[in-house]
N, C-alpha and C positions, 0 to 999 in steps of 0.2 A: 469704554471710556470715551468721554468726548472733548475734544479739549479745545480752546478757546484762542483764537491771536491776540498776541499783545497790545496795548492801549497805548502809545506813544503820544508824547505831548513837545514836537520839537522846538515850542520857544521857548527850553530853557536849557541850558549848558548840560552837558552829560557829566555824572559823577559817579565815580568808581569802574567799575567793568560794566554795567550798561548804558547803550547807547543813550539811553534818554532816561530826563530823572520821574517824570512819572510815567509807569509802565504796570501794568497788571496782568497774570497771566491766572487764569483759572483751568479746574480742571474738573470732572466730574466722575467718580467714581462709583459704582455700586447701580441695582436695579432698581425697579418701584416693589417697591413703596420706600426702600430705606438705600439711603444714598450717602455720599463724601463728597464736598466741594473742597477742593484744596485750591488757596491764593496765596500769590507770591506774588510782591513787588508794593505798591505804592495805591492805596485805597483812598482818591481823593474826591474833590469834587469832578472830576472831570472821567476816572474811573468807575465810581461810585453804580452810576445807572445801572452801567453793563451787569454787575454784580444784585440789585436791586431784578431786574429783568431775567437773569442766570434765575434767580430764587426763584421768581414768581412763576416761571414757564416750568421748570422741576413742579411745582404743587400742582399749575394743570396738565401737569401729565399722569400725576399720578402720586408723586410722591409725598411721603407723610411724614416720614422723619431722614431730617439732613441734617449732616456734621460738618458743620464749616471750620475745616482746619488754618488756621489763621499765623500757624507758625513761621510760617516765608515773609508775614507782611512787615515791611520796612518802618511802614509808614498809614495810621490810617487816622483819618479826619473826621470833622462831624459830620458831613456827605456822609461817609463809612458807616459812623456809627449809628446816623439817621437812619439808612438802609437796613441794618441789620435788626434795630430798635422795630422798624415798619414789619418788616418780613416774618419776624419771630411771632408781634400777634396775628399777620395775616396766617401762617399757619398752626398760630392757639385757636384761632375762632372756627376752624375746619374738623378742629382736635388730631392736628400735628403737632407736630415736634422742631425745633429750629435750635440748636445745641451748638455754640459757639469753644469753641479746643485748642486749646497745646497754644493759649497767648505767652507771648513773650513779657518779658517785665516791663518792660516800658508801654506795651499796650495794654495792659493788664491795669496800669497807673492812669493810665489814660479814661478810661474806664468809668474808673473808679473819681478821678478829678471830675469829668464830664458828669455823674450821678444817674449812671446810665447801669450800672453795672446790676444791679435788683429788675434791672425790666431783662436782662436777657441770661438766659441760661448760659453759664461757662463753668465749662469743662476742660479738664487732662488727659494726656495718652497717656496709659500705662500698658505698655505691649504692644502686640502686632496689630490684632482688630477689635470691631465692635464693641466683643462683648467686654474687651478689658477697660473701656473708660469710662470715667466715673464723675458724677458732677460736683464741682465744690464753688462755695462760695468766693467773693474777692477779696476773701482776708484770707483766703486757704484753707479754709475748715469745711471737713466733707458736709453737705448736704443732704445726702442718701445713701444707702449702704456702699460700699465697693464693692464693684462687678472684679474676680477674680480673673485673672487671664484665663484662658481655657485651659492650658498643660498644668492648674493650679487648681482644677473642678475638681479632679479626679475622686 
């Protein structure tokens, strides 16, 4: 696992229990070729890069499919969505995989208001790993079969 220091932005007030209100932590899970980027905190313009950069150095190393779990984020902007919009086809055109997961509602709205939601693939967790999540569209309706948990293959 490799994990990444936070992105503080101190000219602006602190709200709630962290120190600073735009903050991003990432974190990288999994081997090559197939990986988990989990972020948590505030995906703005000033965050945005690091996450853009995070993507693109994961594809030259190796990896081919990554699941950007998006469940921690607070907050994510068009910086955000620009990034993840850039990054999904820089790894279609390799013939990777770039699988956005577990959005909350409000970014999930976001999304879909922005007219972003058809360019990137998003997905749910159901279960513990991989093989349980499944991609659905942003009205909620599956896409492609559901991958069962594993203790559900049997």
């Amino acid at each position: 696992m490799v994990m990444e220091e936070p992105v503080n932005r101190p000219d602006f007030p602190s709200h709630g229990s962290r120190p600073h209100s735009s903050e991003l932590e990432l974190a990288v899970v999994g081997d090559v070729p197939e990986g988990r980027v989990l972020a948590t905190g505030e995906l703005d313009m000033l965050t945005a890069p690091r996450l853009g950069t995070l993507l693109m150095e994961l594809l030259h190393r190796g990896y081919r499919k990554i699941t950007v779990d998006v469940a921690g984020l607070d907050f994510c902007g068009a910086a955000g969505l620009h990034v993840l919009c850039d990054t999904t086809r820089c790894y279609r055109t390799v013939g990777g995989r770039l699988q956005v997961i577990a959005l909350p509602p409000h970014l999930r709205r976001v999304l879909v208001l922005a007219q972003v939601d058809g360019e990137l693939e998003i997905g749910s967790r159901d279960g513990d790993g991989p093989g349980s999540w499944r991609a659905i569209r942003s009205d909620g309706f599956s896409s492609r079969p559901t991958r069962l948990p594993r203790s559900a293959r049997r």
